[in-house]
C-alpha positions as CSV (number, residue, x, y, z in Angstrom):
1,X,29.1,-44.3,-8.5
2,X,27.2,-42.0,-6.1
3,X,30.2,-39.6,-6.5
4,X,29.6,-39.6,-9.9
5,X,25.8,-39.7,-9.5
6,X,26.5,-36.2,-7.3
7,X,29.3,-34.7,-9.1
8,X,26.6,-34.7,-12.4
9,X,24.0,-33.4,-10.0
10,X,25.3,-30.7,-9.0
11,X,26.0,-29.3,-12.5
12,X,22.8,-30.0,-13.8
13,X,19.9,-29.5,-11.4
14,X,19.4,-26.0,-12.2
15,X,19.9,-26.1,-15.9
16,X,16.2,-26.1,-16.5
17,X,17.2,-28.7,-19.6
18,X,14.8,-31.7,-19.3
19,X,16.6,-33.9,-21.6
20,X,19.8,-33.3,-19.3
21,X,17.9,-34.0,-16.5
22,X,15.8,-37.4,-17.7
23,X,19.6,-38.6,-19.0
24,X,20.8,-38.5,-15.5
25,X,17.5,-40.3,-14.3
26,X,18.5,-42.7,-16.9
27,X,22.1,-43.1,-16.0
28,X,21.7,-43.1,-12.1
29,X,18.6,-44.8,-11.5
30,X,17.5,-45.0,-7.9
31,X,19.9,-42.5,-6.7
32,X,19.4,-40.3,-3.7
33,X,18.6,-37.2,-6.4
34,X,16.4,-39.3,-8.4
35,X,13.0,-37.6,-6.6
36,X,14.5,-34.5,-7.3
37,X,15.2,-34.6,-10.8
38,X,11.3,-36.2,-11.4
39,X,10.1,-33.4,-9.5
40,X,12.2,-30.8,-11.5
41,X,11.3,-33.0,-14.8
42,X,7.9,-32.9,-14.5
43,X,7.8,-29.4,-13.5
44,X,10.1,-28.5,-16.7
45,X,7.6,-30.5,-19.3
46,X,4.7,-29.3,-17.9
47,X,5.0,-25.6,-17.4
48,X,2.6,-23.7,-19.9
49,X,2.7,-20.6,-21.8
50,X,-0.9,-19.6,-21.4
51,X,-2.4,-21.8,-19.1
52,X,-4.2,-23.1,-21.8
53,X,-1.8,-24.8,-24.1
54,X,1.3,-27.0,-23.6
55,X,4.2,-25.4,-23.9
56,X,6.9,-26.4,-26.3
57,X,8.4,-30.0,-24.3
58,X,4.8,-30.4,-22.9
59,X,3.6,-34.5,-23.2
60,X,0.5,-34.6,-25.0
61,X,-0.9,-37.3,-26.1
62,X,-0.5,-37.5,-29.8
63,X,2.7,-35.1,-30.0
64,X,6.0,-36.7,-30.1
65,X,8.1,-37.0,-26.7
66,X,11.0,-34.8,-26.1
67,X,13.3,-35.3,-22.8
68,X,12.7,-38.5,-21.9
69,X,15.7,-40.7,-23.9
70,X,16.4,-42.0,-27.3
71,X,14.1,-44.5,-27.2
72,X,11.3,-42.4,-26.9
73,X,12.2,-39.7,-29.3
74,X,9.9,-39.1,-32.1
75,X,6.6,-40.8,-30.7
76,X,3.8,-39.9,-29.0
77,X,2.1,-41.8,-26.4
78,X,-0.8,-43.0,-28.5
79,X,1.9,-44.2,-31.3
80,X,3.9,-46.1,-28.7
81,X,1.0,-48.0,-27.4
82,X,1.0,-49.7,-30.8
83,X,4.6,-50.6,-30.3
84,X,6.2,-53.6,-29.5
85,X,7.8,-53.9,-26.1
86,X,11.6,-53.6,-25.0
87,X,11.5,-55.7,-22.0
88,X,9.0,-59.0,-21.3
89,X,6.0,-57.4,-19.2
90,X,7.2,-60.2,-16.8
91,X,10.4,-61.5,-15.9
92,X,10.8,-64.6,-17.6
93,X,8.3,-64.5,-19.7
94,X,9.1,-66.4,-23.2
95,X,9.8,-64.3,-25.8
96,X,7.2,-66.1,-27.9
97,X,4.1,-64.4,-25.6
98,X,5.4,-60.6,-25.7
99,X,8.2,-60.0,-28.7
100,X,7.2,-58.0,-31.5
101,X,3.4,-58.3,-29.9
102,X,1.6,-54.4,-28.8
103,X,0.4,-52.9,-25.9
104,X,-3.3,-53.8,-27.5
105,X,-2.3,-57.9,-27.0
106,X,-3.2,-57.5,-22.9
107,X,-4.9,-54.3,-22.6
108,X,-7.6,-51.9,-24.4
109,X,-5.9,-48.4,-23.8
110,X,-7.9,-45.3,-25.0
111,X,-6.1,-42.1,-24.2
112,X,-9.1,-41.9,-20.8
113,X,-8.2,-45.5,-19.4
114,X,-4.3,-44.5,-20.1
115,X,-5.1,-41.1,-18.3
116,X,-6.6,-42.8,-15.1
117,X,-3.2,-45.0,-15.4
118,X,-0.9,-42.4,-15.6
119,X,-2.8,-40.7,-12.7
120,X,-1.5,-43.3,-10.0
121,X,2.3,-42.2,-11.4
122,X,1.5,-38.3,-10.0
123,X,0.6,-39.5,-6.7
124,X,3.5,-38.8,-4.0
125,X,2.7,-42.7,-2.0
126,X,3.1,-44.2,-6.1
127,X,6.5,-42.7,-7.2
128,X,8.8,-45.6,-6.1
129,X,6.5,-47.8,-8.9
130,X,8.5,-46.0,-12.0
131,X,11.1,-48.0,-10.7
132,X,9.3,-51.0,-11.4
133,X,10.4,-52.0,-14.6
134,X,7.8,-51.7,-17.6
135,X,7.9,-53.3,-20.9
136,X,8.2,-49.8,-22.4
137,X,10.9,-48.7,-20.1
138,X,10.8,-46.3,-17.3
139,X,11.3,-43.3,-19.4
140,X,7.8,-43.7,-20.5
141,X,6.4,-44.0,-17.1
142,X,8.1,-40.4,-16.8
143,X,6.4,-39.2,-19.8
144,X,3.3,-40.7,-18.6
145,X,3.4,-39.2,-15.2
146,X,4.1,-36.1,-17.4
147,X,1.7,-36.4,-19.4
148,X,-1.0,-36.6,-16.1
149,X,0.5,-33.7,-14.2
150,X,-0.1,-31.7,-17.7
151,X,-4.0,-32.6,-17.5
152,X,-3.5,-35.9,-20.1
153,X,-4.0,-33.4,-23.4
């Protein structure tokens, strides 16, 4: 598997294509390039064009994701807070207390309290917590990391 992990590496790192590069993240979680890639990831979906405004692939909060997996494609952050999570928000949790409930059941997110959340993600001493694993997926941590490196627009 790490030959694998380093085989795909190598042709992707500087392909400056953020979906190839969140696929990878997705694929070979924890690997010794995964720091890289977030770095390069975040770097590709928050460059601007103007300084001003996102540039296209930027995470804003009400556009729909781009880069970070299937799952995510097609909704913003603000939509997927009204979701319904993929995983139990912890382990063994019945299925009765989280399934088909939303982010809104435990918590009172406004794009500012999500903002100061996703903040922690950008934070050099915080990156090993994306590999926690979140009812959302990790992916969305990426875009919510993202998301705060881009200034939480």
């Amino acid at each position: 598997m790490a030959d694998e992990a380093a085989d795909r590496w190598n042709v992707i790192k500087d392909s400056g294509d953020a979906a190839l590069i969140a696929q990878f993240r997705e694929d070979f979680p924890g690997s010794p390039f995964d720091l890289d890639a977030l770095v390069i990831l975040a770097a590709l979906i928050t460059q601007t064009d103007t300084g001003d405004a996102p540039a296209s692939g930027a995470v804003t909060f009400i556009e729909p994701l781009s880069g970070f997996g299937e799952t995510l494609e097609r909704y913003s952050l603000s939509t997927l807070l009204k979701t319904s999570p993929v995983f139990p928000p912890i382990e063994g949790l019945p299925e009765e207390y989280w399934k088909n409930k939303t982010c809104s059941t435990c918590h009172e997110w406004t794009q500012a309290t999500l903002c100061t959340q996703a903040t922690h993600y950008t934070k050099d001493e915080n990156v090993h917590r994306l590999n926690i694993q979140h009812p959302l997926g990790r992916p969305f941590k990426e875009a919510l990391r993202a998301w705060a490196e881009g200034g939480c627009l």
